[in-house]
C-alpha positions as CSV (number, residue, x, y, z in Angstrom):
1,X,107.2,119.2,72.8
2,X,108.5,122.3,75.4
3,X,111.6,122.1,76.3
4,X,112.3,122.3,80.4
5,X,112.8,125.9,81.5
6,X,111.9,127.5,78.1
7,X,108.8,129.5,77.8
8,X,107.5,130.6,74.7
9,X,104.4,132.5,73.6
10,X,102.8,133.0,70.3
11,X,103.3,136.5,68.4
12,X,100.4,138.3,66.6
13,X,103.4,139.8,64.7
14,X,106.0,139.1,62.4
15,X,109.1,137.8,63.3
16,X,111.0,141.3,62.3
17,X,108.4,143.4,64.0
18,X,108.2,140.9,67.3
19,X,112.2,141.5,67.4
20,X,112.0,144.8,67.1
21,X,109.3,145.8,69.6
22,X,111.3,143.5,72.4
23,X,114.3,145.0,71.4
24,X,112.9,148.2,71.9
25,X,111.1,147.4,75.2
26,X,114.5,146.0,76.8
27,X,116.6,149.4,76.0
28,X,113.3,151.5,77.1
29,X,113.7,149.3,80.5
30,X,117.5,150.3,80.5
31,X,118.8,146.8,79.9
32,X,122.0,146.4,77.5
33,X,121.5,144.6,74.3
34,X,124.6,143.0,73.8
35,X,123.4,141.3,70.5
36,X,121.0,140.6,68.0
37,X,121.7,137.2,65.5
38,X,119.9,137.0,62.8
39,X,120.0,132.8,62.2
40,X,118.5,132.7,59.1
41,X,121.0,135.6,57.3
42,X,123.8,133.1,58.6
43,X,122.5,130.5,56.9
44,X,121.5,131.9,53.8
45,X,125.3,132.8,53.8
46,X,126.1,129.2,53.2
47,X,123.5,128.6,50.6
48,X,121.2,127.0,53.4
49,X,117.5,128.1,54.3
50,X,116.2,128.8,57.5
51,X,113.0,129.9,58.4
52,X,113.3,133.4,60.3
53,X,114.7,133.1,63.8
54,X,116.4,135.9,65.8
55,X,118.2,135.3,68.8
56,X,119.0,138.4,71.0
57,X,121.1,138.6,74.0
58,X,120.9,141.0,76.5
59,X,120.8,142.1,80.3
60,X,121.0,144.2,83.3
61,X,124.8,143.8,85.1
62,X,123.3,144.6,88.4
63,X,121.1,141.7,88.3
64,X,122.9,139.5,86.6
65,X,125.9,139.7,88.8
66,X,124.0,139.6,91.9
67,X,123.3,135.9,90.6
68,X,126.7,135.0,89.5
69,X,128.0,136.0,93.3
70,X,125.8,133.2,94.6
71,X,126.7,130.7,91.8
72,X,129.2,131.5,89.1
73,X,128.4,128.8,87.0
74,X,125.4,130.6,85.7
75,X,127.5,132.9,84.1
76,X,127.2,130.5,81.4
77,X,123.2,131.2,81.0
78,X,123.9,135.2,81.0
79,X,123.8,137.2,79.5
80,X,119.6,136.2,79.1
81,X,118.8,135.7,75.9
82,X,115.3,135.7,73.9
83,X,114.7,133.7,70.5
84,X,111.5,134.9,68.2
85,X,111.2,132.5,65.1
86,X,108.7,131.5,62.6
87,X,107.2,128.0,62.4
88,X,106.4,126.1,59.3
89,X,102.6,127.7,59.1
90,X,103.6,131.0,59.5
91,X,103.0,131.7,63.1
92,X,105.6,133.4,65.0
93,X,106.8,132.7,68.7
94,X,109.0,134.1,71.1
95,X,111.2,131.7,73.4
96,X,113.3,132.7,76.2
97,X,114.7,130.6,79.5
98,X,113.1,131.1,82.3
99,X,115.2,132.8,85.0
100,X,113.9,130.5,88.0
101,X,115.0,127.6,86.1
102,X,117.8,128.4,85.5
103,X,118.5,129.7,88.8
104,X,117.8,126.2,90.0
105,X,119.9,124.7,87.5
106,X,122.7,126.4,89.0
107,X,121.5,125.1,92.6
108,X,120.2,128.4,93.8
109,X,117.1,128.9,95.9
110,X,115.2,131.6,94.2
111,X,117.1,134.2,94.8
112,X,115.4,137.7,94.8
113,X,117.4,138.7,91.6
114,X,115.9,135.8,89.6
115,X,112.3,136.5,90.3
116,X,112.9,140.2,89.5
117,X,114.3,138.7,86.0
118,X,111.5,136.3,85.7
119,X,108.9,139.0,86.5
120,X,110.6,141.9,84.2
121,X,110.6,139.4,81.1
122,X,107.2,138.0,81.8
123,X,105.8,141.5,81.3
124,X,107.9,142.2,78.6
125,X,107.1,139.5,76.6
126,X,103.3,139.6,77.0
127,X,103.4,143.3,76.0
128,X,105.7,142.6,72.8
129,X,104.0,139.5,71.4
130,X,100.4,141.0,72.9
């Protein structure tokens, strides 16, 4: 079942090598990476397992802020953020919320900013899990 607002595409690569490649892609684009969480090492720190899943957070200011001066609420969805994780078989997806979505969660009209965002991690996206 997809969750409203979340796309996610299937990976021909691992889940360390998928994170890798987009992390490399969004500081080649000149985006900040603000973090990268590695899920399952937390939870193999309390004796728990998880199957891999890396959550990464990261942006561009100019964009982002140009969306936060029409709505400051989404502040709360930025900076964007991109989960890849491995399902049961194997197979390995990437996840991320869509920018219109969440532009129209926030009551905005699509604002130019948001489609730039939504176009810019399209392509990134397709080229990393590609």
């Amino acid at each position: 079942m997809a969750a409203e607002g979340l796309i996610t595409l299937a990976s021909g690569l691992g889940p360390k090598d998928t994170m890798d490649r987009l992390e490399a892609a969004i500081r080649a684009k000149g985006m900040t990476v603000f973090a990268r969480i590695d899920h399952a090492a937390a939870a193999a720190q309390v004796s728990l397992t998880l199957a891999p899943t890396e959550l990464l957070l990261f942006g561009n200011a100019k964009a982002g802020t140009r969306l936060m001066q029409s709505a400051q609420t989404i502040g709360i969805d930025l900076p964007l953020k991109a989960l890849v994780w491995q399902d049961a078989s194997g197979k390995t997806w990437l996840s991320y919320n869509d920018p219109l979505w969440l532009a129209k969660r926030h009551g905005l009209r699509t604002p130019p900013a948001a489609e730039a965002m939504a176009a810019a991690l399209k392509n990134l996206a397709t080229t990393v899990t590609g």
